[in-house]
LOTORVO-699272 format. One record per residue (C-alpha): residue number from 1; residue in one letter; x, y, z. Coordinates in nm, 4 decimals, m for minus. Layout:
sese n: NUM; res: a; X: X; Y: Y; Z: Z
...
***
This chain:
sese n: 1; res: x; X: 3.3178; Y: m2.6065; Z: 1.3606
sese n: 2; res: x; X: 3.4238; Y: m2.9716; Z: 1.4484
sese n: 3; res: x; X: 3.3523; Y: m3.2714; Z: 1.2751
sese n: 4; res: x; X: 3.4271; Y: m3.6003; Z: 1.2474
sese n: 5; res: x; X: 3.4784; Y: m3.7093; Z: 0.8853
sese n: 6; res: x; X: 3.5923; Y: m4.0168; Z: 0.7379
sese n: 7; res: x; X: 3.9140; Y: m3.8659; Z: 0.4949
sese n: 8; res: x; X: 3.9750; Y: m4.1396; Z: 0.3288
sese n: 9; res: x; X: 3.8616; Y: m4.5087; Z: 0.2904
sese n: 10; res: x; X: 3.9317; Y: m4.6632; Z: 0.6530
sese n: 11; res: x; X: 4.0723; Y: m4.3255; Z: 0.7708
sese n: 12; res: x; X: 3.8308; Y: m4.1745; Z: 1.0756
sese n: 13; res: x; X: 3.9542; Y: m3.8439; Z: 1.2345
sese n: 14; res: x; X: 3.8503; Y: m3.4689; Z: 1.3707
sese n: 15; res: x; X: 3.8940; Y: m3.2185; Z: 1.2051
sese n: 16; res: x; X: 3.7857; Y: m2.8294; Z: 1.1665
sese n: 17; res: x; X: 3.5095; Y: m2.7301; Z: 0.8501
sese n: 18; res: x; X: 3.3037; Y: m2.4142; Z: 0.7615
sese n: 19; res: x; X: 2.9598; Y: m2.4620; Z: 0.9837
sese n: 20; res: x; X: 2.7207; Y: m2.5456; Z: 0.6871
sese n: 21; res: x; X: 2.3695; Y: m2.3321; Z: 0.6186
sese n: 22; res: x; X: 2.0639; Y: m2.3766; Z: 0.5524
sese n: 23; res: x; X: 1.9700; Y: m2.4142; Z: 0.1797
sese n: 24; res: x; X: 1.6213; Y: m2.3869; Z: 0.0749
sese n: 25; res: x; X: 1.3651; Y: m2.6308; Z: 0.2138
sese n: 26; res: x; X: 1.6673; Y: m2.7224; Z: 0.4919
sese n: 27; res: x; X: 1.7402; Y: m2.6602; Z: 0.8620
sese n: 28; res: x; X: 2.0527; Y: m2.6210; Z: 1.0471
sese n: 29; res: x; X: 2.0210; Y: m2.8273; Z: 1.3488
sese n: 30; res: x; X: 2.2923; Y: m2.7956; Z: 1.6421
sese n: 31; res: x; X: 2.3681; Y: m3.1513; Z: 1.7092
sese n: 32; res: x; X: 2.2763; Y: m3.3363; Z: 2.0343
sese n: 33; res: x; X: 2.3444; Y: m3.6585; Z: 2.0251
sese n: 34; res: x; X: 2.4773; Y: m3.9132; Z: 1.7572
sese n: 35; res: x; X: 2.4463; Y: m4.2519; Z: 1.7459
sese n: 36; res: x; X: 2.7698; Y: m4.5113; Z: 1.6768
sese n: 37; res: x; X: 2.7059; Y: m4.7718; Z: 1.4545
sese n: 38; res: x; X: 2.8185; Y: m5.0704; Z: 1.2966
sese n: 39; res: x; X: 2.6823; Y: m4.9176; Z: 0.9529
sese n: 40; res: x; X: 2.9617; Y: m4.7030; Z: 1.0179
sese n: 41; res: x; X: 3.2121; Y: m4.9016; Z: 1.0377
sese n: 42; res: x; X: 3.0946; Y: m5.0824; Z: 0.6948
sese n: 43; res: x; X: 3.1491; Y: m4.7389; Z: 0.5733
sese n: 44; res: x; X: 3.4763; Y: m4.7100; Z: 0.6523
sese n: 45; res: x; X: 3.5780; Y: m5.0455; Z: 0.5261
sese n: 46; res: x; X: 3.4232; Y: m5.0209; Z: 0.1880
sese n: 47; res: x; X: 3.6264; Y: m5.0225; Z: m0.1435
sese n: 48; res: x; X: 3.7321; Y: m4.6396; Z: m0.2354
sese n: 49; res: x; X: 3.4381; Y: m4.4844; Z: m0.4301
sese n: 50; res: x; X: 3.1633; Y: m4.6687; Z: m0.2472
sese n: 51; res: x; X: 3.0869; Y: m4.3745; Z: m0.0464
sese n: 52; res: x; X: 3.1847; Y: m4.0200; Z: m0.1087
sese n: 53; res: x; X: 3.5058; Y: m3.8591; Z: 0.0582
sese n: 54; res: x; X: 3.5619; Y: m3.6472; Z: 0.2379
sese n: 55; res: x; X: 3.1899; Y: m3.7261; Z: 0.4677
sese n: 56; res: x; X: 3.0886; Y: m3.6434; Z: 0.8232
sese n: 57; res: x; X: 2.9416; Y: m3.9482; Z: 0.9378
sese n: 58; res: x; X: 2.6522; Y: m4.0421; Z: 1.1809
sese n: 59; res: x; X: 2.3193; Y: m4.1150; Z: 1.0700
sese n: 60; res: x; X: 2.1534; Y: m4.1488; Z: 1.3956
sese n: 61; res: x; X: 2.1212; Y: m3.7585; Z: 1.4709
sese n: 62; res: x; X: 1.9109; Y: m3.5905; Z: 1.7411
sese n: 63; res: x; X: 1.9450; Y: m3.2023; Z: 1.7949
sese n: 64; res: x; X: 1.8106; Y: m2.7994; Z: 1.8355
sese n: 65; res: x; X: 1.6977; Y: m2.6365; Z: 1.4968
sese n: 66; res: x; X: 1.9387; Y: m2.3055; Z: 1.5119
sese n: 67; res: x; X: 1.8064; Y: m2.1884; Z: 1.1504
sese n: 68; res: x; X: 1.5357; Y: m2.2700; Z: 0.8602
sese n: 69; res: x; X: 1.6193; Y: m2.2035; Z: 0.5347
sese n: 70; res: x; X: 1.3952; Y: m2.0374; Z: 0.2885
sese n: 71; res: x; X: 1.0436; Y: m2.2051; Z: 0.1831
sese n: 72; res: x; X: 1.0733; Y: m2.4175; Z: 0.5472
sese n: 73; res: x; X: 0.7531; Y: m2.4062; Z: 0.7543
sese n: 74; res: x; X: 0.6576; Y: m2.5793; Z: 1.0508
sese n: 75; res: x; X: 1.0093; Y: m2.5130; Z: 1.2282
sese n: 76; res: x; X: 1.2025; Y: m2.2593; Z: 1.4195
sese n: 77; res: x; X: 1.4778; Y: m2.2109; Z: 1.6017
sese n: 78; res: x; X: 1.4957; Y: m2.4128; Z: 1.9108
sese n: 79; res: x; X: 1.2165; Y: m2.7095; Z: 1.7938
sese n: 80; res: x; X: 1.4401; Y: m3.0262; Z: 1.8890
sese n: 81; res: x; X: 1.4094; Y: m3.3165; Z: 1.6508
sese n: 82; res: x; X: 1.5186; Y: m3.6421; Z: 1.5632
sese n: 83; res: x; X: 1.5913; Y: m3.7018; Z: 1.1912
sese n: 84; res: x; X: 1.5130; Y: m3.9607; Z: 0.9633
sese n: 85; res: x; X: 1.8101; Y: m4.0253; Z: 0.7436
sese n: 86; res: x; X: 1.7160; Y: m4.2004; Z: 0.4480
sese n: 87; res: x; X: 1.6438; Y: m3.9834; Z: 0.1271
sese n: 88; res: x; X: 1.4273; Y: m4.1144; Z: m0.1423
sese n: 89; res: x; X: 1.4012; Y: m3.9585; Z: m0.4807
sese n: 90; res: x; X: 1.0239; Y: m3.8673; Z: m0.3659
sese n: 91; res: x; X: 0.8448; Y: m3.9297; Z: m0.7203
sese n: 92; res: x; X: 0.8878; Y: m4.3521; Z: m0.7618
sese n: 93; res: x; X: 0.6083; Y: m4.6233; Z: m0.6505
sese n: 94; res: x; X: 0.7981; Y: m4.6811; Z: m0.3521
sese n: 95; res: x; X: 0.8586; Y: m4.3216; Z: m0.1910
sese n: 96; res: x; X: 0.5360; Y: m4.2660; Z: m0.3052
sese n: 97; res: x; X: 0.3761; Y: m4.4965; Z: m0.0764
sese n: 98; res: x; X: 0.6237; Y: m4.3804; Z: 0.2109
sese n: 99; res: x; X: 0.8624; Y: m4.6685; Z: 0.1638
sese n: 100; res: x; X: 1.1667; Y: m4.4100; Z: 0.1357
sese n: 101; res: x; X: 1.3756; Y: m4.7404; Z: 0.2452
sese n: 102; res: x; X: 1.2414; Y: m4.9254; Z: m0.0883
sese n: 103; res: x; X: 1.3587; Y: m4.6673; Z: m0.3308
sese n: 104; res: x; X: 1.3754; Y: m4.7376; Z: m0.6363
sese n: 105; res: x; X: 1.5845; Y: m4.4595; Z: m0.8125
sese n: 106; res: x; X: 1.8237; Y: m4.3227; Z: m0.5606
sese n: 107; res: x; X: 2.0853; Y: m4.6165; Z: m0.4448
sese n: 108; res: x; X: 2.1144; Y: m4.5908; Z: m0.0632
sese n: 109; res: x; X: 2.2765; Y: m4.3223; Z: 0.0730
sese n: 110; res: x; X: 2.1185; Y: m4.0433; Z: 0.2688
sese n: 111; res: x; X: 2.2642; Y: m3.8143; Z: 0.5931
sese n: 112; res: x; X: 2.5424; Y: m3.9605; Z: 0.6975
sese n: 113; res: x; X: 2.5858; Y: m4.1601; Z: 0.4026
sese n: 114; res: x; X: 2.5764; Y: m3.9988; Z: 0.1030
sese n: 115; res: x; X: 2.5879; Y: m3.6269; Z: 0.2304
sese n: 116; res: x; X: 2.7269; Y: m3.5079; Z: 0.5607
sese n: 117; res: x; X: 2.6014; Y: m3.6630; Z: 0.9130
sese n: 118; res: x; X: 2.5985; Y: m3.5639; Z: 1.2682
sese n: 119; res: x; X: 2.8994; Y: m3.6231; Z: 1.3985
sese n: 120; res: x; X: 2.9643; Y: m3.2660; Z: 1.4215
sese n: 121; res: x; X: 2.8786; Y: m2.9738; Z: 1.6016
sese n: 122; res: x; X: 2.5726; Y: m2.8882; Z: 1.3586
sese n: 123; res: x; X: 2.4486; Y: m3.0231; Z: 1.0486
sese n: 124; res: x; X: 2.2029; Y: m2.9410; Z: 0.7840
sese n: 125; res: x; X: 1.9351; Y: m3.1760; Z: 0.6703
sese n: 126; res: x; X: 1.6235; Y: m3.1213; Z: 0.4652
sese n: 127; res: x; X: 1.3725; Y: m2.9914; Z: 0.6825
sese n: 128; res: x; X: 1.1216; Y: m3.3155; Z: 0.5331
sese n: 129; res: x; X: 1.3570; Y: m3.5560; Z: 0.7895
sese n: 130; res: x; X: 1.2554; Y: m3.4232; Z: 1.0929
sese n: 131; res: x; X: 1.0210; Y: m3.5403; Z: 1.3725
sese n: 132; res: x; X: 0.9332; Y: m3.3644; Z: 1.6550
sese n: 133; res: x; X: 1.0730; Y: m3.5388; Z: 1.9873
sese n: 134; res: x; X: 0.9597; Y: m3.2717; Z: 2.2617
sese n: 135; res: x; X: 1.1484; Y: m3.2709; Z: 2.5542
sese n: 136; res: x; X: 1.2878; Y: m3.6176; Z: 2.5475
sese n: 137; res: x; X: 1.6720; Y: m3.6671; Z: 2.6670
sese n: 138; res: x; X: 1.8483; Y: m3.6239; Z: 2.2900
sese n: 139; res: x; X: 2.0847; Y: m3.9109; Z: 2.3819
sese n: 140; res: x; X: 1.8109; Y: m4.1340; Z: 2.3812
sese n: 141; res: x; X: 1.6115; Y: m3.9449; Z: 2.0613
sese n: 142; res: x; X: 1.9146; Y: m4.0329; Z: 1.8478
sese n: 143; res: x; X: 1.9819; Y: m4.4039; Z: 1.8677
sese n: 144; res: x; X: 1.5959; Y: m4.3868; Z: 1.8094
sese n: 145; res: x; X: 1.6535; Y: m4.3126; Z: 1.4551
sese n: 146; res: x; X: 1.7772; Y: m4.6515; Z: 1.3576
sese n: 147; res: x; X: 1.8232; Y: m4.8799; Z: 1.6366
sese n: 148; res: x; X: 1.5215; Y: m4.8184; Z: 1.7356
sese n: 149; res: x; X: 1.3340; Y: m4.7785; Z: 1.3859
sese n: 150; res: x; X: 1.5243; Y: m5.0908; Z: 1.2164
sese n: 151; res: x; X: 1.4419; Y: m5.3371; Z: 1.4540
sese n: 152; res: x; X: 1.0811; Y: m5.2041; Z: 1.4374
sese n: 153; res: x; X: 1.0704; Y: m5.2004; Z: 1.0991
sese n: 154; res: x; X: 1.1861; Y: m5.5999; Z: 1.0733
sese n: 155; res: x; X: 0.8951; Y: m5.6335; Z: 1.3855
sese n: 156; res: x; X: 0.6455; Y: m5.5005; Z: 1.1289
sese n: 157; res: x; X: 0.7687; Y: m5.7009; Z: 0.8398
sese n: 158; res: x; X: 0.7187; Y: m5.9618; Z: 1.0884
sese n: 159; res: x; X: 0.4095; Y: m5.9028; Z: 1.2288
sese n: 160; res: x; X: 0.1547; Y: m6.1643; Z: 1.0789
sese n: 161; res: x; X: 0.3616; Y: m6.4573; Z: 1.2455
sese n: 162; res: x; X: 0.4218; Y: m6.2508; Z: 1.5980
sese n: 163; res: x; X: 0.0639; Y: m6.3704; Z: 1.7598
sese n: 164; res: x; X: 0.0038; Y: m6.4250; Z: 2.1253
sese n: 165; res: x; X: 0.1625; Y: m6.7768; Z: 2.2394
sese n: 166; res: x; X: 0.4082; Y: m6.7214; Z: 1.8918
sese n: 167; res: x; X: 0.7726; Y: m6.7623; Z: 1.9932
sese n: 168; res: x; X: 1.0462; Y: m6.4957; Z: 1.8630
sese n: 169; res: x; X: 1.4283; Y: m6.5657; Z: 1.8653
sese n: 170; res: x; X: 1.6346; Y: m6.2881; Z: 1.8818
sese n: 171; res: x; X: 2.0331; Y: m6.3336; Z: 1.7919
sese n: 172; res: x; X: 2.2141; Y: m6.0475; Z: 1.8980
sese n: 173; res: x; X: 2.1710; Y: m5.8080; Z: 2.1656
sese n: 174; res: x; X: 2.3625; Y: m5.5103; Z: 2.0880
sese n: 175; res: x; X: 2.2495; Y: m5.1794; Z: 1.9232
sese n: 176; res: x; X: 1.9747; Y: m5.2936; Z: 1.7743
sese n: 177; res: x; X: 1.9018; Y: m5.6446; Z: 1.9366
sese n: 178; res: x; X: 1.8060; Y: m5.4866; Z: 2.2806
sese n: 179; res: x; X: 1.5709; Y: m5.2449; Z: 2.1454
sese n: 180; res: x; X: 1.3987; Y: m5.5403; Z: 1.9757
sese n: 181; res: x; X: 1.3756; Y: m5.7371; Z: 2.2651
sese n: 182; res: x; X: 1.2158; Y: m5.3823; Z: 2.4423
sese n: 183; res: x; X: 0.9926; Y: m5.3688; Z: 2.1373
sese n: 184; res: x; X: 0.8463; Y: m5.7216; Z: 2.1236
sese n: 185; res: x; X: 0.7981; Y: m5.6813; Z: 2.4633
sese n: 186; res: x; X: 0.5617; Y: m5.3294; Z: 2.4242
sese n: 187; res: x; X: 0.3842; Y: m5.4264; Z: 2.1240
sese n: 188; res: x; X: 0.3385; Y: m5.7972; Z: 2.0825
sese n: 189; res: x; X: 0.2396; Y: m6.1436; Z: 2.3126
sese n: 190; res: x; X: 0.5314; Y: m6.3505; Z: 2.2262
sese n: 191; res: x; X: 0.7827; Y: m6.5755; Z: 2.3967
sese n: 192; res: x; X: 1.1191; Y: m6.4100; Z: 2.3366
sese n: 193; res: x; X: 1.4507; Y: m6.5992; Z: 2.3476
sese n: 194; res: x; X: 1.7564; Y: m6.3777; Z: 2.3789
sese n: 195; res: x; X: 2.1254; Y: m6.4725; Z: 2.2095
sese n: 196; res: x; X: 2.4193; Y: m6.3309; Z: 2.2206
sese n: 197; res: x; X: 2.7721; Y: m6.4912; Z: 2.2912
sese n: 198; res: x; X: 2.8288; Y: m6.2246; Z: 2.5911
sese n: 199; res: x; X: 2.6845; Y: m6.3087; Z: 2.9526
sese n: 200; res: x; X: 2.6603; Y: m5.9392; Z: 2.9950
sese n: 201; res: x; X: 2.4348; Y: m5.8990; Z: 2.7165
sese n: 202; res: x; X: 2.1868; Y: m6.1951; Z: 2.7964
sese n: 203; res: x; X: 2.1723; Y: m5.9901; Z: 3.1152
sese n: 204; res: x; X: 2.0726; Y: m5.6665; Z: 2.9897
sese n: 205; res: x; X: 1.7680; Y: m5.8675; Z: 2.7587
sese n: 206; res: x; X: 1.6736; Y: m6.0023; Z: 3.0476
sese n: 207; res: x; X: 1.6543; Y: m5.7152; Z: 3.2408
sese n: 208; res: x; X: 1.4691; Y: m5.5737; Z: 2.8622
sese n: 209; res: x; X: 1.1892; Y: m5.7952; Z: 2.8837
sese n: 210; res: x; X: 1.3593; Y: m6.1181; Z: 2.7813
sese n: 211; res: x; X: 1.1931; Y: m6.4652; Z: 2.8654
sese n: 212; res: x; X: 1.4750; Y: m6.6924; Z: 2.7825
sese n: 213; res: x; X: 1.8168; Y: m6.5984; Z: 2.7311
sese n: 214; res: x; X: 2.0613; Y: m6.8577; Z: 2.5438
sese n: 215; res: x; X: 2.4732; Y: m6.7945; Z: 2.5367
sese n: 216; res: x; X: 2.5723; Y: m6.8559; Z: 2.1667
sese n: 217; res: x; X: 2.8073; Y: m7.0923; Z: 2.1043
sese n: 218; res: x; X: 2.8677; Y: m7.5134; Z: 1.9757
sese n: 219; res: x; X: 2.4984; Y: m7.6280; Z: 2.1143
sese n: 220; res: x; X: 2.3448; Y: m7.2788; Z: 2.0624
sese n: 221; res: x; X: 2.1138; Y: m7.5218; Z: 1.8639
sese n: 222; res: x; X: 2.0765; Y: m7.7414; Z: 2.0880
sese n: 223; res: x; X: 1.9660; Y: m7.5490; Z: 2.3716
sese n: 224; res: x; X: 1.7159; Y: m7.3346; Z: 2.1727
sese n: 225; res: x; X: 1.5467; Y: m7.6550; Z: 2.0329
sese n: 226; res: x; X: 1.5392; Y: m7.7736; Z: 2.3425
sese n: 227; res: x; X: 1.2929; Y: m7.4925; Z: 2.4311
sese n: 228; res: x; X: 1.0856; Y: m7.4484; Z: 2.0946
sese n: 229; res: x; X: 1.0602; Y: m7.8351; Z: 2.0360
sese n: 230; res: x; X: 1.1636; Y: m8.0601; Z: 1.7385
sese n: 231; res: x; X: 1.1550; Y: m7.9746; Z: 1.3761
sese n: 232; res: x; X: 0.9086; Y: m7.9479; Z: 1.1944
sese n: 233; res: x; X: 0.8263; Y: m7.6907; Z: 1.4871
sese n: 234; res: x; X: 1.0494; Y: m7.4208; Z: 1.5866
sese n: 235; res: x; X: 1.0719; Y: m7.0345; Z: 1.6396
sese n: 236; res: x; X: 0.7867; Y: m6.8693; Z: 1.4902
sese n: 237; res: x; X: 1.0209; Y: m6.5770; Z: 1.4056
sese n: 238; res: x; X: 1.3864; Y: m6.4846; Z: 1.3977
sese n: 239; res: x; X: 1.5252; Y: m6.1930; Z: 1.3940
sese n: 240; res: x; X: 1.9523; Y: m6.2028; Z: 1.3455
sese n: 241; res: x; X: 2.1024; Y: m5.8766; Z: 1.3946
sese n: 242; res: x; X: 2.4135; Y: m6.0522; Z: 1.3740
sese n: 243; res: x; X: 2.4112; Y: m6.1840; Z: 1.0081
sese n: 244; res: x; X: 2.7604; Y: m6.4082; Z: 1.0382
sese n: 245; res: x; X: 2.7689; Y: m6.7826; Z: 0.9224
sese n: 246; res: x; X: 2.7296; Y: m6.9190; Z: 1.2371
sese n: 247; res: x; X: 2.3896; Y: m6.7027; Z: 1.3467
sese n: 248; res: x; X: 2.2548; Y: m6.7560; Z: 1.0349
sese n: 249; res: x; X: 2.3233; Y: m7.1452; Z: 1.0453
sese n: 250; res: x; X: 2.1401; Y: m7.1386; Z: 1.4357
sese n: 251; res: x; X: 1.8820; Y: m6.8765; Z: 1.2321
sese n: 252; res: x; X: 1.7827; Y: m7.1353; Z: 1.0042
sese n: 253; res: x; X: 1.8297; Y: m7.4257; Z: 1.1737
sese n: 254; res: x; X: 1.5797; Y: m7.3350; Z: 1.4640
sese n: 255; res: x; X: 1.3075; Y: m7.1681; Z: 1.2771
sese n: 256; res: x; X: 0.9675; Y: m7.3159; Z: 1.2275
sese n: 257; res: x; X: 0.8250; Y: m7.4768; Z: 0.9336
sese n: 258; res: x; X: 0.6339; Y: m7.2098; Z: 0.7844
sese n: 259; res: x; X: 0.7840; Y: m6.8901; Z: 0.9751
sese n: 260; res: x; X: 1.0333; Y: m6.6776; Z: 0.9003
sese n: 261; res: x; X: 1.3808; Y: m6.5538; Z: 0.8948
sese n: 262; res: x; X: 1.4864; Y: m6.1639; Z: 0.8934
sese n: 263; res: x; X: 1.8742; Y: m6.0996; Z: 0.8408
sese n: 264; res: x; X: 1.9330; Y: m5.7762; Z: 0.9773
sese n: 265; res: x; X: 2.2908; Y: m5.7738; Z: 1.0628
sese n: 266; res: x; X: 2.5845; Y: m5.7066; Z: 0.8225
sese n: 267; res: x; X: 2.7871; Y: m5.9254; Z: 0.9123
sese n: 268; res: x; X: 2.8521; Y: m6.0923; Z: 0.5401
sese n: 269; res: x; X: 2.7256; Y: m6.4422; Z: 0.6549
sese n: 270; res: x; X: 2.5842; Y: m6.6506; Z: 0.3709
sese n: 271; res: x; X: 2.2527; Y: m6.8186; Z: 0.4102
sese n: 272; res: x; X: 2.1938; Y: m7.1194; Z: 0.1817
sese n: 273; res: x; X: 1.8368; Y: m7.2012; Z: 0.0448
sese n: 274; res: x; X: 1.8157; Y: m7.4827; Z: m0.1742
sese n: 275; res: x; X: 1.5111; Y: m7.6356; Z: m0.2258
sese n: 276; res: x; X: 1.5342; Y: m8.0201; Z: m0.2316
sese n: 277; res: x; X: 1.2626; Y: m8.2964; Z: m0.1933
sese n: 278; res: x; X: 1.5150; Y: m8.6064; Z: m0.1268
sese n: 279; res: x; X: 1.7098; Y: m8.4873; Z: 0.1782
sese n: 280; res: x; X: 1.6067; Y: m8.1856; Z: 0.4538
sese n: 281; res: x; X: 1.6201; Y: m7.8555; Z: 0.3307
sese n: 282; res: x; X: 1.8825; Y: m7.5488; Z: 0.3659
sese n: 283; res: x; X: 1.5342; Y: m7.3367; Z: 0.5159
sese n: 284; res: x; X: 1.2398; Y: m7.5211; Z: 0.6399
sese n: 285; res: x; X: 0.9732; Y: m7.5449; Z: 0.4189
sese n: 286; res: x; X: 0.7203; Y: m7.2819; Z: 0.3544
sese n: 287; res: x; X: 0.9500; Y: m7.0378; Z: 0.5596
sese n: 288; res: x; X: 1.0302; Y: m6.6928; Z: 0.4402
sese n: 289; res: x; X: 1.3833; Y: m6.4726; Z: 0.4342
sese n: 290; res: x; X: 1.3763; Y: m6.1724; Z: 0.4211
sese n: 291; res: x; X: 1.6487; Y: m5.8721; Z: 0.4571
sese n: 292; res: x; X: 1.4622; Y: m5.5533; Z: 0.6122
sese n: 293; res: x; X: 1.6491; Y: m5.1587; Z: 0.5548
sese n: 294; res: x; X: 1.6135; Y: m4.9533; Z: 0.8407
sese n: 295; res: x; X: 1.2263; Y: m4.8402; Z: 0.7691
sese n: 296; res: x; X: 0.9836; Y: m4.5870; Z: 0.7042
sese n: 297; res: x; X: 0.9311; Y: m4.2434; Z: 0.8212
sese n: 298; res: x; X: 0.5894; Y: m4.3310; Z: 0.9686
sese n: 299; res: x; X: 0.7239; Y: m4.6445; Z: 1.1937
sese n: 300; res: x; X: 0.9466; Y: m4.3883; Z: 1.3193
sese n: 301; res: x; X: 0.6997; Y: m4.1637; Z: 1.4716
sese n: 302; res: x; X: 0.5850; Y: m4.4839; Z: 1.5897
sese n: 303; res: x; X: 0.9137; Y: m4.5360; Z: 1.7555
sese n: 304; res: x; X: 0.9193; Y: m4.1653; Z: 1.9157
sese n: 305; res: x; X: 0.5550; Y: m4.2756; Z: 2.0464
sese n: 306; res: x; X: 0.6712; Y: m4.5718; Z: 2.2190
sese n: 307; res: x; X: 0.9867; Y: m4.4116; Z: 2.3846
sese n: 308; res: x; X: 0.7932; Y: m4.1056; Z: 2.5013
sese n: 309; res: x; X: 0.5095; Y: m4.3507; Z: 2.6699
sese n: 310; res: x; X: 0.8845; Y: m4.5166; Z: 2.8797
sese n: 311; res: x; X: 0.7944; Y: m4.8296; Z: 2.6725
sese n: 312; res: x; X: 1.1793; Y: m4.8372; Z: 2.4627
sese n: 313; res: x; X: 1.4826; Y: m4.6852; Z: 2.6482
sese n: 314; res: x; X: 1.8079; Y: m4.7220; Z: 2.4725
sese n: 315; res: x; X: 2.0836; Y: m4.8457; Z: 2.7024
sese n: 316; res: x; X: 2.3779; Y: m4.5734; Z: 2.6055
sese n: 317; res: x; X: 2.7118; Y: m4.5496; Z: 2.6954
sese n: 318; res: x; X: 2.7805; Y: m4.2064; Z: 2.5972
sese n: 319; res: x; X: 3.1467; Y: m4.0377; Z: 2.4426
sese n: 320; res: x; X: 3.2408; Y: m3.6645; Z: 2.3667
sese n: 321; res: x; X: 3.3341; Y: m3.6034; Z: 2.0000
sese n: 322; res: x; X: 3.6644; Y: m3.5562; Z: 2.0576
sese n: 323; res: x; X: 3.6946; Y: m3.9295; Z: 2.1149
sese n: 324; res: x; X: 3.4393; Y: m4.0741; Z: 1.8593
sese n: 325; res: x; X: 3.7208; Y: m4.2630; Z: 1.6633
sese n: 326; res: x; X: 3.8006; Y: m4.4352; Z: 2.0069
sese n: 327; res: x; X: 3.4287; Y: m4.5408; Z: 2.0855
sese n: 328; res: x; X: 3.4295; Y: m4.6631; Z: 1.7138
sese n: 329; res: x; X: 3.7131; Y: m4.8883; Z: 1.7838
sese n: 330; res: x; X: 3.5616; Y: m5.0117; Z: 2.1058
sese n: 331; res: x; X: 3.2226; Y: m5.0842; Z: 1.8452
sese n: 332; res: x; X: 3.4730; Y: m5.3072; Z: 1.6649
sese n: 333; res: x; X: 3.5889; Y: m5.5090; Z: 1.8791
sese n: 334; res: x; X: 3.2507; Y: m5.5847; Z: 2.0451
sese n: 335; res: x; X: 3.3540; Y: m5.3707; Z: 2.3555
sese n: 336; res: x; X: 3.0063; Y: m5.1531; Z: 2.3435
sese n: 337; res: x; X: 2.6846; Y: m5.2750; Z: 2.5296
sese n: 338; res: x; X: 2.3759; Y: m5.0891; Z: 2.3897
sese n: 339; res: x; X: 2.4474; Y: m4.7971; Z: 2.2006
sese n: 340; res: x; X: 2.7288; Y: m4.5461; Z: 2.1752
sese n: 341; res: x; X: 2.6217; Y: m4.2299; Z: 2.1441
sese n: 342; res: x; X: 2.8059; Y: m3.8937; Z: 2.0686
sese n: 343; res: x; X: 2.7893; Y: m3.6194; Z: 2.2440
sese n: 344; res: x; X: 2.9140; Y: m3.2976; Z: 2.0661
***
């Protein structure tokens, strides 16, 4: 069958492997629909031996079950599914309580990750990360999987500071940062101020559900404070799913006394907190950071929920596998609105 595997550190290409089987407790699922992400692309740039080569990549997987393996119940051939790709050890505190994202034995890895993805024709999976999707379009089931579940996931976290009349700042409106802005929109009250250095972008959150849309740039400050008010007040929440220096120096320089910062991106921005009494502070006082992981396999049947009631539609710009390594250099270089997806 084809796949697309990374063959090396930094080295992205298609090539021809055995079509796996199902192992016990796993299903073979004929792939649908893959979403491109910049996880990916941290893949491919990390050090030799971070991640195991060769690997089929893609994490954000939607498909057709073509066979279970032995001790599976629940599935047969032609259930379609989205799959959840993180895989706990199962036994710590953490998996325990369904926080497969806070595991505390396995290091993270998962489908896609640590074992092969979906970025070929089929893949097999443990049977455990599936969720049913019913007859929803499988281009817009697989970005689900983690643009859709990570921003919710960082909405949850979020959640005690997201009340009616609240304000929410959202940096970023790609992959992830458009699904957020469809999110806050379906499940909270909020004021939500889109930003994103591309005019095209602030478009589609507006057209998402977007109150206020700011272009990023030398008085990105400036014009958001100029909306949420002097410090001490501020954005109740915001969410960067950027996570370069200069989003997370607007992140913490608009936020609220007392709210709270979640650094999604991956950029490899550094965010200085230093606690001082004498002069103002790197963070506003009282004000928590946090750094969510994708998130649980409940929230993402949460996410299915949402998408099958119309309330979160993934804006997708879709690619055939042959030309994956193309739409992953267009990711790069900031060329994709939305969310590439795959199309074997």
């Amino acid at each position: 069958m084809r796949a697309v595997r990374m063959t090396a550190p930094g080295v992205l290409e298609q090539v021809e492997v055995a079509t796996p089987t199902a192992g016990p407790g796993e299903v073979l699922l004929r792939v649908g629909a893959v979403g491109a992400c910049h996880s990916d692309l941290h893949i491919l740039d990390a050090p030799a031996g971070t991640f195991p080569t060769p690997i089929t990549l893609g994490h954000e997987i939607a498909g057709t079950v073509d066979q279970v393996g032995a001790g599976v119940t629940g599935w047969s051939a032609g259930d379609r599914a989205a799959v959840y790709g993180i895989i706990g050890c199962g036994r710590c505190r953490a998996c325990l309580r369904g926080l497969e994202n806070q595991c505390r034995v396995v290091p993270v890895g998962g489908v896609g990750l640590s074992r092969d993805g979906g970025l070929a024709d089929q893949v097999a999976v443990p049977a455990s990360r599936l969720l049913r999707i019913g007859d929803m379009d499988l281009t817009q089931a697989a970005p689900l999987t983690d643009a859709g579940l990570t921003p919710y996931h960082a909405i949850e976290l979020a959640r005690p500071k997201l009340r009616p009349g609240t304000t929410c700042v959202v940096i970023g409106i790609g992959g992830l940062g458009h699904m957020a802005v469809q999110i806050l929109v379906a499940t909270t009250a909020v004021r939500i101020i889109a930003v994103d250095t591309s005019v095209a972008a602030l478009d589609l959150a507006s057209r998402m559900g977007a109150h206020e849309v700011v272009q990023a740039g030398p008085d990105s400050v400036d014009k958001i404070r100029a909306l949420v008010g002097p410090p001490p007040d501020g954005a109740d929440v915001v969410l960067d799913f950027v996570g370069a220096d200069p989003t997370l120096t607007t992140a913490r320089q608009v936020v609220a006394t007392g709210g709270r910062l979640l650094l999604v991106g991956l950029a490899g921005g550094t965010l200085p907190v230093r606690p001082v009494a004498d002069e103002p502070p790197t963070v506003p006082l009282e004000t928590s950071v946090e750094v969510p992981f994708w998130g649980t396999r409940a929230e993402l049947q949460e996410v299915i929920a949402l998408a099958r009631l119309g309330q979160l539609h993934a804006d997708v710009q879709a690619f055939p596998l042959d030309q994956a390594p193309e739409a992953y250099e267009l990711l790069r270089r900031g060329e994709i609105h939305g969310r590439a997806v795959i199309v074997p």
